[in-house]
Backbone bond lengths (Angstrom), bond angles and torsions (degrees), N, CA, C in turn:
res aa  C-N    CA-C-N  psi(-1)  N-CA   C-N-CA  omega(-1)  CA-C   N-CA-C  phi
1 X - - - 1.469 - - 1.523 109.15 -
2 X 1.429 107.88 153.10 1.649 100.31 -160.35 1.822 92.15 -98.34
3 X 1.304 108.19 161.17 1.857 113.16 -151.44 2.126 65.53 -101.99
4 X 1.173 105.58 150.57 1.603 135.47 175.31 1.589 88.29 -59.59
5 X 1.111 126.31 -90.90 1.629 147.81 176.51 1.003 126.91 -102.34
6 X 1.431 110.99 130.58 1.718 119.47 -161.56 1.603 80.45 -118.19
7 X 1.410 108.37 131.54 1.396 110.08 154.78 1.526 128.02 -81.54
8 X 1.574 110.92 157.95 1.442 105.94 -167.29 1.706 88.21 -55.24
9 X 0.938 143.97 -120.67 1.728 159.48 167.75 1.622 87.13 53.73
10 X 0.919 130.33 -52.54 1.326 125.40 176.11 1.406 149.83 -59.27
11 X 1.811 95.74 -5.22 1.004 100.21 176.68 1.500 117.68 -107.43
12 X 1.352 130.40 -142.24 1.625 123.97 -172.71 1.986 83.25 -137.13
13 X 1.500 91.93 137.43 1.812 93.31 163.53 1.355 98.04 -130.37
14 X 1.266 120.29 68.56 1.270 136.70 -179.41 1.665 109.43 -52.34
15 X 1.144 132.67 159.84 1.436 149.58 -170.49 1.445 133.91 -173.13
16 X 1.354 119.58 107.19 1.584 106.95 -167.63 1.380 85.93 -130.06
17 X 1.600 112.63 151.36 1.518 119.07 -168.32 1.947 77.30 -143.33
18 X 1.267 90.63 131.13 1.660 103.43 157.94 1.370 116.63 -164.38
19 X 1.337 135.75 160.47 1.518 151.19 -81.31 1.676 96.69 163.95
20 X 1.337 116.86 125.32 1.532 124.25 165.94 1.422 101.08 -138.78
21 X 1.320 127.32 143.59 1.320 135.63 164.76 1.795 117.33 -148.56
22 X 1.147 95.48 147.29 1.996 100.32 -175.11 1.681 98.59 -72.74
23 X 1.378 116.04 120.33 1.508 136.64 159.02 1.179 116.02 -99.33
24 X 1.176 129.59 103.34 1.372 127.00 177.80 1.900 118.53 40.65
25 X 1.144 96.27 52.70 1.502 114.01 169.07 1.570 93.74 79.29
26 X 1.150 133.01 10.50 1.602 137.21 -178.78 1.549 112.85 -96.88
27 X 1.106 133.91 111.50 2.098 118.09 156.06 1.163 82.82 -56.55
28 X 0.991 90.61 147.02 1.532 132.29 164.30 1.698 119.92 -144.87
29 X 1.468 118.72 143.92 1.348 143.95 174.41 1.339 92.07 -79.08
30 X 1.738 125.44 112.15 1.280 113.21 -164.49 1.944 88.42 -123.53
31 X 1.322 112.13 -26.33 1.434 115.62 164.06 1.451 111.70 -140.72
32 X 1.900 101.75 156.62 1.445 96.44 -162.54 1.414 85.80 -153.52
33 X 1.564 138.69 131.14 1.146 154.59 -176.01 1.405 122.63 -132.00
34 X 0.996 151.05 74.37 1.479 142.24 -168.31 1.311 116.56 -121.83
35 X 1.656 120.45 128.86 1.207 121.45 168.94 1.503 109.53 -124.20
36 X 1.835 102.72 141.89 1.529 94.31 175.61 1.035 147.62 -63.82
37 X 1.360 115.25 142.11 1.924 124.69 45.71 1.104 100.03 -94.82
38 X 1.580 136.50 -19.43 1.558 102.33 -168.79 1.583 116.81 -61.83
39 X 1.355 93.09 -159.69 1.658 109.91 176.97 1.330 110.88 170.20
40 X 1.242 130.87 124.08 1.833 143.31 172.97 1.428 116.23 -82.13
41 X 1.381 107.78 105.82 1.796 113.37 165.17 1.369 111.42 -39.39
42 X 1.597 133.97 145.73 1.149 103.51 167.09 1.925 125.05 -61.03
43 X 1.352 121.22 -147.04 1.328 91.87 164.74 1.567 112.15 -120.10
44 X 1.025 110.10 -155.05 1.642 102.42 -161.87 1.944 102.39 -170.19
45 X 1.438 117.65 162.95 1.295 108.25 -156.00 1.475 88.00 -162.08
46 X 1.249 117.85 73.58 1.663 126.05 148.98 1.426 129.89 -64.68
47 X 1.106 120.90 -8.46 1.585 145.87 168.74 1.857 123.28 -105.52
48 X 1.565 106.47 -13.17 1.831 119.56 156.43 1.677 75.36 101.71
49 X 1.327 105.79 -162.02 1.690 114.29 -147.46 1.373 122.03 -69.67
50 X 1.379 96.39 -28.19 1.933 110.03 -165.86 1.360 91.57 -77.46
51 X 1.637 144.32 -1.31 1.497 103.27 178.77 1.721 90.32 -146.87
52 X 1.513 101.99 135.08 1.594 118.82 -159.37 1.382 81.62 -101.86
53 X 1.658 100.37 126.02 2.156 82.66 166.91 1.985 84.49 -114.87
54 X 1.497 88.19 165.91 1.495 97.00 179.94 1.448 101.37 -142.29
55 X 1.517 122.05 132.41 1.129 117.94 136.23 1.478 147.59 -103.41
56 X 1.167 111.09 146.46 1.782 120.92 -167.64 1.545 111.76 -82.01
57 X 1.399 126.90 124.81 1.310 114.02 169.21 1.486 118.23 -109.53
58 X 1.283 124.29 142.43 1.357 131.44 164.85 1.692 116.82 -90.40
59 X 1.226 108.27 82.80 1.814 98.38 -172.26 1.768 105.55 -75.66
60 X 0.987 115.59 -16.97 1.635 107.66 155.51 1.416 127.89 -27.80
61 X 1.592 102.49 -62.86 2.376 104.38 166.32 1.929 63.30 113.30
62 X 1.062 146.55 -61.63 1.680 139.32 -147.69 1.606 118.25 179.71
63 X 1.112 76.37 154.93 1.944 100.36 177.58 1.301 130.77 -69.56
64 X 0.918 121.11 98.05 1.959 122.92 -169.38 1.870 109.52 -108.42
65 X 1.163 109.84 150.92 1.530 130.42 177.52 1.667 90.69 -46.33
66 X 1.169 107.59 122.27 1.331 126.46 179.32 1.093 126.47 131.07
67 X 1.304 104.69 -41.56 1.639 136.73 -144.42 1.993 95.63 -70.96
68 X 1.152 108.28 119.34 1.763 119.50 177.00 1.429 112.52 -110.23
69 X 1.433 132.33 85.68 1.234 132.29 -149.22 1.505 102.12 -120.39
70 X 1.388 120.96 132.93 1.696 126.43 -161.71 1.518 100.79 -155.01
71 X 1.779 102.52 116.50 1.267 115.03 175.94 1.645 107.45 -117.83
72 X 1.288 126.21 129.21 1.516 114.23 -177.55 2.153 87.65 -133.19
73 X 1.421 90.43 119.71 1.347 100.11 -176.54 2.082 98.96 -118.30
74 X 1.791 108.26 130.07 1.073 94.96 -177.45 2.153 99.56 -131.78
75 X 1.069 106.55 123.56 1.567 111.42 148.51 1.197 133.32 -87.91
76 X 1.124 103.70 129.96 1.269 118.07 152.15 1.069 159.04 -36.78
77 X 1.687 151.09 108.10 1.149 107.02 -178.63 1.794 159.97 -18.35
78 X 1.308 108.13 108.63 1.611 99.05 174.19 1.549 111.13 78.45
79 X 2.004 115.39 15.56 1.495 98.47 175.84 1.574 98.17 -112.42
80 X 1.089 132.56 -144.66 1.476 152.04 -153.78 1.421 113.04 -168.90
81 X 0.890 138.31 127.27 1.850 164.64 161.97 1.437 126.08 -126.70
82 X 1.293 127.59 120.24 0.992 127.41 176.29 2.046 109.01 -117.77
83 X 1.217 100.82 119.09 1.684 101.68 -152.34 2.044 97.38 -113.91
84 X 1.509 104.40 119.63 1.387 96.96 -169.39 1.770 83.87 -117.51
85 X 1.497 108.47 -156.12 1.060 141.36 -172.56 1.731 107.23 -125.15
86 X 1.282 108.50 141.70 1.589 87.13 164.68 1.715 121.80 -107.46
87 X 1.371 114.42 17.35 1.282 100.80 164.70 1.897 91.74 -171.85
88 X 1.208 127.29 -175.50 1.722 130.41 -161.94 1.746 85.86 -77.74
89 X 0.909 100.13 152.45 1.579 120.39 161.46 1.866 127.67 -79.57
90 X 1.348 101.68 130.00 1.514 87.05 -174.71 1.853 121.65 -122.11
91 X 1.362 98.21 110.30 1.600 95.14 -169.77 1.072 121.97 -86.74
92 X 1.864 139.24 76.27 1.395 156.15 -158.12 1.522 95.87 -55.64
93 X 1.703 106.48 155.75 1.471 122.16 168.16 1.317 102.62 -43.16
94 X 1.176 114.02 159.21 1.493 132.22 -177.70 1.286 94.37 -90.15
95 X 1.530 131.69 135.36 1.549 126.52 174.56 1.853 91.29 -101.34
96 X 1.296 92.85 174.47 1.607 96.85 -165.03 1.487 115.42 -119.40
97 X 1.228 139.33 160.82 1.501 167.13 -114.75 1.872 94.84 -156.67
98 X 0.728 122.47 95.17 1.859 100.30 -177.63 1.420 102.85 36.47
99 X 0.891 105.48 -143.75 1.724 108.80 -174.23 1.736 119.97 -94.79
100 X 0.917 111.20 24.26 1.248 128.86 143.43 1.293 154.27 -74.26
101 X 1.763 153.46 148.26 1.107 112.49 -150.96 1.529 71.97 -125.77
102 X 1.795 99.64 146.57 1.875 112.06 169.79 1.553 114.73 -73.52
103 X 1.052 133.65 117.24 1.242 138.56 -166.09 1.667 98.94 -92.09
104 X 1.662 105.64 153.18 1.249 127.85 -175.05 1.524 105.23 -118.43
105 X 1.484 112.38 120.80 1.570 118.08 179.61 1.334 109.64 -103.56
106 X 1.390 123.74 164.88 1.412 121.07 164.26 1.591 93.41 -157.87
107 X 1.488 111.74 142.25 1.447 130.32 -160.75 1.602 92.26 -132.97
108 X 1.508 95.86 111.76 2.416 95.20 154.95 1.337 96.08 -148.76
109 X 1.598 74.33 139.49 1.608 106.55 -170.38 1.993 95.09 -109.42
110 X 0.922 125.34 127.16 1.414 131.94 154.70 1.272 133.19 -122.67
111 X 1.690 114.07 116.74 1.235 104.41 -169.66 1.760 102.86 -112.45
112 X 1.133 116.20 131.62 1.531 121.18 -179.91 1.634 104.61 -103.41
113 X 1.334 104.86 144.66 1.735 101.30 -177.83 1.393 111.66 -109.51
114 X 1.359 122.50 174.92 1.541 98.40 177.97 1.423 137.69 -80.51
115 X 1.578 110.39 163.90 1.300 122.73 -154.00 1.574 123.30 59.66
116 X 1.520 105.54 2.89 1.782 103.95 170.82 1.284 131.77 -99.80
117 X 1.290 126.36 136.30 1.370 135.29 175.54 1.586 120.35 -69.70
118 X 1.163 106.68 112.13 1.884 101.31 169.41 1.788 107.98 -110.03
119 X 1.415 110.77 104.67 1.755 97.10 172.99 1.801 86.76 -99.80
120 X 1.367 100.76 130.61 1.907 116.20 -172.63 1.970 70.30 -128.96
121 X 1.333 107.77 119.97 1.714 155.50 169.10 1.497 132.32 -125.78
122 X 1.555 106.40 24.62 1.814 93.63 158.66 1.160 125.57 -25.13
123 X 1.522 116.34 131.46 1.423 110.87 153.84 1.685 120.74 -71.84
124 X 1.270 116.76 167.23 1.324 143.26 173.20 1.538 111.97 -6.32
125 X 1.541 121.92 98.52 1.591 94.63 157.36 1.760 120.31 -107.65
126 X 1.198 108.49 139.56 1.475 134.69 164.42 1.647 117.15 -75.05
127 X 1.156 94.42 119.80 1.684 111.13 -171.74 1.742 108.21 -98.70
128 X 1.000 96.39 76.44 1.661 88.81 179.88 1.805 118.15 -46.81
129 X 1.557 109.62 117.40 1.846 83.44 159.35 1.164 158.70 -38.56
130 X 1.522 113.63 113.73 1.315 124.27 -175.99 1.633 113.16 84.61
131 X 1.838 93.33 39.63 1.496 103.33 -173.98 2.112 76.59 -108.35
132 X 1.837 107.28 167.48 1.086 131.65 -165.38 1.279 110.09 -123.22
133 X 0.755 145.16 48.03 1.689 149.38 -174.47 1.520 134.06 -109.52
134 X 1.480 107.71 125.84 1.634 113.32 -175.91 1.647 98.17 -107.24
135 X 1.312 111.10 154.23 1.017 107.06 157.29 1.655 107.58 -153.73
136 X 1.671 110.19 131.63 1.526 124.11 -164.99 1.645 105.48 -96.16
137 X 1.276 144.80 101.26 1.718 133.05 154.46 1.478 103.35 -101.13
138 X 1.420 91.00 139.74 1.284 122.71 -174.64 1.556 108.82 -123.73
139 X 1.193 121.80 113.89 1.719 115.61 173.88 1.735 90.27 -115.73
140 X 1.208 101.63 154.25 1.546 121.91 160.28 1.397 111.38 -131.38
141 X 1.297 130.55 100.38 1.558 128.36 164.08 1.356 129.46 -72.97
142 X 0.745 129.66 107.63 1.695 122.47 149.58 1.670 120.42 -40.61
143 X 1.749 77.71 156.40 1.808 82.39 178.27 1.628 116.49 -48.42
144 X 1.257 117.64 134.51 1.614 150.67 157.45 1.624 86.81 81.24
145 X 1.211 139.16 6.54 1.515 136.25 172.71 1.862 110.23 -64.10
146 X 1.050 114.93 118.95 1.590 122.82 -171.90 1.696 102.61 -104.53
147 X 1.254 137.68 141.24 1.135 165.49 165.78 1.525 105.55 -103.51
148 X 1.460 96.06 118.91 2.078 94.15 152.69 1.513 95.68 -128.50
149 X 1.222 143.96 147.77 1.427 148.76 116.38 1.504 127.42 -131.49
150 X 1.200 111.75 169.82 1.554 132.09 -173.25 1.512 103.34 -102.92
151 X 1.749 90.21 168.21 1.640 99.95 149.63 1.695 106.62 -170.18
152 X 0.993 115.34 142.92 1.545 116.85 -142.86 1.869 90.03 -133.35
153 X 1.280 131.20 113.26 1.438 126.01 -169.84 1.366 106.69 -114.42
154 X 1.513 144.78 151.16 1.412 111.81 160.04 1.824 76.10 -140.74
155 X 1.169 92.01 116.48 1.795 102.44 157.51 0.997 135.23 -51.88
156 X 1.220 151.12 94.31 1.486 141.34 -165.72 1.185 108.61 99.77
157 X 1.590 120.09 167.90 0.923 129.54 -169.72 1.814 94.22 -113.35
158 X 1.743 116.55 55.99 1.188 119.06 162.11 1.802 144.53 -10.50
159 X 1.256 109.15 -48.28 1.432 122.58 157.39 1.189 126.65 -47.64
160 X 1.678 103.65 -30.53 1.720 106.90 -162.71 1.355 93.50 -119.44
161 X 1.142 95.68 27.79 2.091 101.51 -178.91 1.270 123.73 55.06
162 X 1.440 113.49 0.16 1.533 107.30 148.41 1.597 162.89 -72.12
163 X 1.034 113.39 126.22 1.777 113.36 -157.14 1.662 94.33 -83.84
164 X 1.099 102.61 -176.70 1.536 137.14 -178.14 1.788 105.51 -104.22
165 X 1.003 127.60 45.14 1.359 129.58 177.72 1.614 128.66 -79.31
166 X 1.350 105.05 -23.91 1.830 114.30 154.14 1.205 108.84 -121.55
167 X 1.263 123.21 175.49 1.186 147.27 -179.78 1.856 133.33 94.13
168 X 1.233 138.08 -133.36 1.258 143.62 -161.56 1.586 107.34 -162.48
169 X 1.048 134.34 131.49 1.501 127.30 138.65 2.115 117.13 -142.60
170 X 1.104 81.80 106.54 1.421 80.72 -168.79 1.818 93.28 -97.45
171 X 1.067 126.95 167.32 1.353 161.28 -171.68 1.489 146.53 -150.42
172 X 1.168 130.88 70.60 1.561 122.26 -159.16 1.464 113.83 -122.90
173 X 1.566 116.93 128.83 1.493 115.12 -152.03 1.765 81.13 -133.18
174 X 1.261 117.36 127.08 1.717 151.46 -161.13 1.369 103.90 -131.48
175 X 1.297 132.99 110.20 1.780 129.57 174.32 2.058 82.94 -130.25
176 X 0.863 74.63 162.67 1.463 98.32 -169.75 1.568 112.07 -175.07
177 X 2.058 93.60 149.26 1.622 96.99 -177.08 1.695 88.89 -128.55
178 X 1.637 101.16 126.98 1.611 108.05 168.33 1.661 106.17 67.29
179 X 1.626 102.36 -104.90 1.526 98.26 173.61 1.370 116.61 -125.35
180 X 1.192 96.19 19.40 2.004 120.46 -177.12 1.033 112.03 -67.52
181 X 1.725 151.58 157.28 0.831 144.74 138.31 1.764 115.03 -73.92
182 X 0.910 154.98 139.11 1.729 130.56 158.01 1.580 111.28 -108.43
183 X 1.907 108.94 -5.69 1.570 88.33 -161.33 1.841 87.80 -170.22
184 X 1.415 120.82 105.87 1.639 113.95 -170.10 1.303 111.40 -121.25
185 X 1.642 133.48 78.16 1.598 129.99 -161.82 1.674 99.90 -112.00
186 X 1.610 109.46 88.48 1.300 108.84 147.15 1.750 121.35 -80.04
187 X 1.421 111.03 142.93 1.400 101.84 178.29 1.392 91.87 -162.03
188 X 1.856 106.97 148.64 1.165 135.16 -161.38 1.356 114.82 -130.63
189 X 1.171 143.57 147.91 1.040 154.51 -125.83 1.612 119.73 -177.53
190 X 1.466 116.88 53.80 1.852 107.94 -157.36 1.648 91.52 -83.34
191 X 1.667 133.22 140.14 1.056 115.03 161.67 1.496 130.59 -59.12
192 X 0.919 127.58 138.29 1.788 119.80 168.10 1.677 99.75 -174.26
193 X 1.140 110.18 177.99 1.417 112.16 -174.06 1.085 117.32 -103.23
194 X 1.695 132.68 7.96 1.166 125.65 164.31 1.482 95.02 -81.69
195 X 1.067 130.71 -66.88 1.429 127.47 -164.93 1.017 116.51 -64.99
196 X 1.091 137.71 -13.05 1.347 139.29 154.42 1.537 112.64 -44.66
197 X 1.400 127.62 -62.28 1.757 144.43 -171.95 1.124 115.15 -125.09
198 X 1.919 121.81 15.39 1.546 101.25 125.42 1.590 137.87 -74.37
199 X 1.219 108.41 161.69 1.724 110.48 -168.32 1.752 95.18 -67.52
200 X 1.427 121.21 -24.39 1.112 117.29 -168.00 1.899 114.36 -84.81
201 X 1.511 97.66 -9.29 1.535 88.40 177.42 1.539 93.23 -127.77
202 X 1.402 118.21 -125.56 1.758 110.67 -161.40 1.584 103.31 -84.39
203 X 1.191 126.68 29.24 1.626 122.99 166.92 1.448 134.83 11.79
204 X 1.657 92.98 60.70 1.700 118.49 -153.32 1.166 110.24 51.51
205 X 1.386 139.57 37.15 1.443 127.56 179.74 1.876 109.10 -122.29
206 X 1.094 100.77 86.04 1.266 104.72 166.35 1.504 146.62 -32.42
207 X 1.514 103.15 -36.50 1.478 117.72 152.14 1.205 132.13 -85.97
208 X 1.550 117.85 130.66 1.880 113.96 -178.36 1.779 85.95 -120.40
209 X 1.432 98.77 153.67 1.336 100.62 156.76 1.940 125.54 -159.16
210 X 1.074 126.81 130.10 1.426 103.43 -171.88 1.632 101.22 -125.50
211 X 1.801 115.34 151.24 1.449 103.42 177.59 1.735 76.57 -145.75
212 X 1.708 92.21 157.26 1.486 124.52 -156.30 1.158 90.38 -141.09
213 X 1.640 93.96 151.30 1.483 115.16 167.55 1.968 102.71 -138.54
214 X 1.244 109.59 104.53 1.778 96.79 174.43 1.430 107.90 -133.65
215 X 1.346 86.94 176.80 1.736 87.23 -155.85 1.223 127.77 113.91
216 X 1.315 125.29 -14.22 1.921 136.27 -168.11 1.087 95.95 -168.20
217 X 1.585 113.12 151.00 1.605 132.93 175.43 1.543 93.96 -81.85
218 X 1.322 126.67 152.16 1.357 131.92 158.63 1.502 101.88 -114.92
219 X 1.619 115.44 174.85 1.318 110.46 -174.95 1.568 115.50 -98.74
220 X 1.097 134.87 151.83 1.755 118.60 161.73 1.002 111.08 -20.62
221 X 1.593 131.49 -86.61 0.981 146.69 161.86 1.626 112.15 16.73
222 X 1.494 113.40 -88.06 1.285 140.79 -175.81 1.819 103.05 -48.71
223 X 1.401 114.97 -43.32 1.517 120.30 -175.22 1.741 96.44 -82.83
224 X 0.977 115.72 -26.04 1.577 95.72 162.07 1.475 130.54 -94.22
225 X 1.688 127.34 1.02 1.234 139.44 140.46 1.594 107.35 -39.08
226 X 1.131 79.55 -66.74 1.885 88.15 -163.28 1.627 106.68 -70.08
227 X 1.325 126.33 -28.37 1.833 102.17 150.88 1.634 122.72 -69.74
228 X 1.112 110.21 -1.51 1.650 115.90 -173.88 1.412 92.64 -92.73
229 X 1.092 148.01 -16.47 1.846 150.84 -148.35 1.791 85.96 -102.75
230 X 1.442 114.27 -41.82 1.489 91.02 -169.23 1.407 134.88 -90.05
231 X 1.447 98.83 122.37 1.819 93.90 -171.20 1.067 111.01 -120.97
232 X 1.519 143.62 55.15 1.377 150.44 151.66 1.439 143.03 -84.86
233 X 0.911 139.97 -126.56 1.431 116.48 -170.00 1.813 86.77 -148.03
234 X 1.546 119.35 -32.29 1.660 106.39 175.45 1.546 124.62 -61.81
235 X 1.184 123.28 -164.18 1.922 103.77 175.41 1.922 75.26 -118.58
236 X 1.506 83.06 173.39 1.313 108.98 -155.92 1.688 98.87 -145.26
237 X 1.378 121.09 170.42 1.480 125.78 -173.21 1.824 98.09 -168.58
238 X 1.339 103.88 135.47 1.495 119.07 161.16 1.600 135.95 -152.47
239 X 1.703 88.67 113.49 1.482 81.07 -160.68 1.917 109.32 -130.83
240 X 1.326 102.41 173.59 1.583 97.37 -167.45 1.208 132.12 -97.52
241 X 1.269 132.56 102.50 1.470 151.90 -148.50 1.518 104.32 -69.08
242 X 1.651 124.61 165.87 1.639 116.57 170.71 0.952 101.20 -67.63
243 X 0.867 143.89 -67.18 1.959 126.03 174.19 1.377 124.90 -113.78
244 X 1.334 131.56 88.96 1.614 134.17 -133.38 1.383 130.97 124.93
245 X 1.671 121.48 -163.67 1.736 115.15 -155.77 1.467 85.66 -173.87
246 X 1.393 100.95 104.35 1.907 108.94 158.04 1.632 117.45 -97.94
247 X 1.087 130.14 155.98 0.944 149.86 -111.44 2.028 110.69 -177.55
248 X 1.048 94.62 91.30 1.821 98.28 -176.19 1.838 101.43 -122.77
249 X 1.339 100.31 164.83 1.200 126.57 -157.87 1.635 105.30 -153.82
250 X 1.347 122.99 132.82 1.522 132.94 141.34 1.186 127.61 -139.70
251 X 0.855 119.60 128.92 1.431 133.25 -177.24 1.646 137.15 -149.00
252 X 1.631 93.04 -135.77 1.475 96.75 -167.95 1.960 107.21 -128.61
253 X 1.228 106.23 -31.01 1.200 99.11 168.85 1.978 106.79 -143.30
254 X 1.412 95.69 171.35 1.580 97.57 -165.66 1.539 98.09 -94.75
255 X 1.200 116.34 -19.08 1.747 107.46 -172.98 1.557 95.38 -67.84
256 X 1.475 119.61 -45.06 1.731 120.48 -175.30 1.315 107.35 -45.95
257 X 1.666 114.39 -50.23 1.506 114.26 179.48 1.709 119.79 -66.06
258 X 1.102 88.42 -53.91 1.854 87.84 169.56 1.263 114.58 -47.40
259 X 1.323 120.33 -55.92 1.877 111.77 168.58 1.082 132.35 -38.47
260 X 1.291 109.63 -47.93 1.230 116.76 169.58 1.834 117.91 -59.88
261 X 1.089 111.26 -68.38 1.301 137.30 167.01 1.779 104.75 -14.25
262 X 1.487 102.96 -66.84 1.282 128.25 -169.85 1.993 104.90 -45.73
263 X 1.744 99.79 -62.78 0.767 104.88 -174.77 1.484 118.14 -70.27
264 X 1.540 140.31 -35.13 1.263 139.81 138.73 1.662 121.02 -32.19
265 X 1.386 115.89 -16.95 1.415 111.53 168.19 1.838 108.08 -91.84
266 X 1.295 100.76 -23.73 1.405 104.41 -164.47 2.009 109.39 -76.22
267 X 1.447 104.89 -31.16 1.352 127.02 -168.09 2.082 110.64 -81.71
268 X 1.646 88.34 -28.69 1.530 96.58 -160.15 2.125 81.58 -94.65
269 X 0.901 128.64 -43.12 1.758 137.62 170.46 1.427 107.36 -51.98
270 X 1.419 119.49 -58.45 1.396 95.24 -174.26 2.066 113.72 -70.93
271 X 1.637 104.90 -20.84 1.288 107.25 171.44 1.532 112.17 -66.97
272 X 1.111 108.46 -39.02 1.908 95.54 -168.97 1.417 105.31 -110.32
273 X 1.308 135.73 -10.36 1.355 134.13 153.09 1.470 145.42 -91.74
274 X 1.352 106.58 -15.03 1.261 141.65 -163.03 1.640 113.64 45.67
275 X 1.382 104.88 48.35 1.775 110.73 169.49 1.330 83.90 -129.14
276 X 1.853 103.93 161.31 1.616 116.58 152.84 1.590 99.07 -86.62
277 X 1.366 117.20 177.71 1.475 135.57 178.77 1.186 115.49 -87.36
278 X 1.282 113.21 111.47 1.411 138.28 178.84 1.752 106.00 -94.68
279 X 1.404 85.22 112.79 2.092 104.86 -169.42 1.368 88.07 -78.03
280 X 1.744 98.41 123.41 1.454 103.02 151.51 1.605 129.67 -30.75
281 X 1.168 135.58 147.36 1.833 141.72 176.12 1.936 104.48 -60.25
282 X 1.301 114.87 -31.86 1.498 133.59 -166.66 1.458 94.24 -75.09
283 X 1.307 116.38 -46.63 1.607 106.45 -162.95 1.229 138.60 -70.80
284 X 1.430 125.37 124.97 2.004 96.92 -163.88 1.581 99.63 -57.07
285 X 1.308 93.71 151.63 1.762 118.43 166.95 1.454 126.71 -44.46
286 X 1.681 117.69 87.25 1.467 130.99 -175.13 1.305 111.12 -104.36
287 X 1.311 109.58 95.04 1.606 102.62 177.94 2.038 103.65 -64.58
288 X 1.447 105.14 165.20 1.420 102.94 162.86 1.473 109.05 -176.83
């Protein structure tokens, strides 16, 4: 039952501040700030010095009406980060205000410097019904600095046969160079049951997902690899960004999208980085 009034004290104003810089041909975590719920893995280097992977923890378990959550992640010139999650994200019912529902924000800011790579890879978030949640990313690149990330949603608590029939989830992902735009995806999500099983919004498909690459031209060529990679049963879309290749998904389950995903990260990396994709240690085991 939802409590009438949630006091502020109850909620989380979470904050993680972190810092990468090149040390002697090393990324390095050169500052690290976190207040709860977050928390920073140390870092770790399954790929040798040039690429810092990090994971983020939420010791909260999920996201509740209140909750003011702010991540500002910055590189450096010329290093590498690879930034995961350590387990799916969970966005709880919105508890209520009078008859209102308390909304849950989350704010990331990423700034990449030049010549550096940021792949930012949350895992999975779950939108519980009649949960309220925005969430704002903001990247700014510098010259020749490349960005890839995802975002993988599944509305409802699907398993337990629940839909997304109240609530909010909005989403808006902004990369920009200087005073450029290169890439502007607000997207909204109100629960109700038309949009749920029209063809025009999630068309009974509980899972949305989109992954980006900006920052670099890719070739035709390469954007028709990566529609040739998908062989699942959800529909799928790939198309060519002002500088870059998005990548959407709806469906039915998130491991199908991640496969896919995975392997479109793995194809577009060894082309513009010259590595294949090295899966975070956190992630369940996706061959592709």
């Amino acid at each position: 039952m939802n409590s009438p009034l949630i006091p502020d004290s109850a909620s989380w104003h979470g904050l993680l501040d972190a810092e990468y810089a090149l040390q002697q041909g090393q990324t390095c975590l050169t500052r690290s700030y976190a207040r709860a719920p977050f928390k920073l893995q140390r870092p770790f280097y399954p790929e040798g010095p040039e690429v810092c992977h990090s994971v983020i923890l939420h010791t909260a378990g999920g996201v509740v009406g209140g909750d003011r959550l702010s991540l500002q992640i910055t590189l450096q010139p010329q290093t590498r980060a690879l930034i995961t999650t350590a387990a799916a994200s969970k966005i709880y019912r919105s508890r209520l205000s009078g008859d209102q529902p308390i909304p849950s924000r989350q704010m990331v800011h990423l700034q990449v410097g030049a010549g550096a790579c940021l792949e930012w890879f949350p895992q999975e978030t779950i939108v519980f019904n009649g949960a309220t949640f925005q969430q704002q990313v903001r990247v700014d690149l510098s010259e020749t600095a490349v960005w890839m990330g995802w975002e993988l949603t599944r509305l409802g608590r699907s398993a337990r046969g629940e839909q997304f029939l109240t609530g909010n989830w909005r989403s808006s992902t902004e990369v920009w160079r200087g005073n450029r735009p290169l890439w502007v995806d607000p997207q909204w999500i109100p629960g109700d049951e038309t949009i749920l099983h029209s063809p025009h919004g999630l068309k009974g498909c509980p899972v949305v997902g989109s992954w980006a690459i900006v920052g670099t031209t890719l070739s035709p060529d390469l954007v028709e690899q990566a529609r040739s990679l998908w062989q699942g049963t959800g529909e799928t879309g790939v198309t060519t960004l002002l500088e870059g290749m998005l990548c959407r998904y709806r469906g039915h389950s998130t491991t199908e999208a991640r496969k896919w995903f995975i392997a479109v990260w793995d194809l577009v990396r060894s082309s513009v980085l010259g590595h294949s994709a090295c899966l975070p240690r956190v992630w369940p085991i996706t061959k592709f």
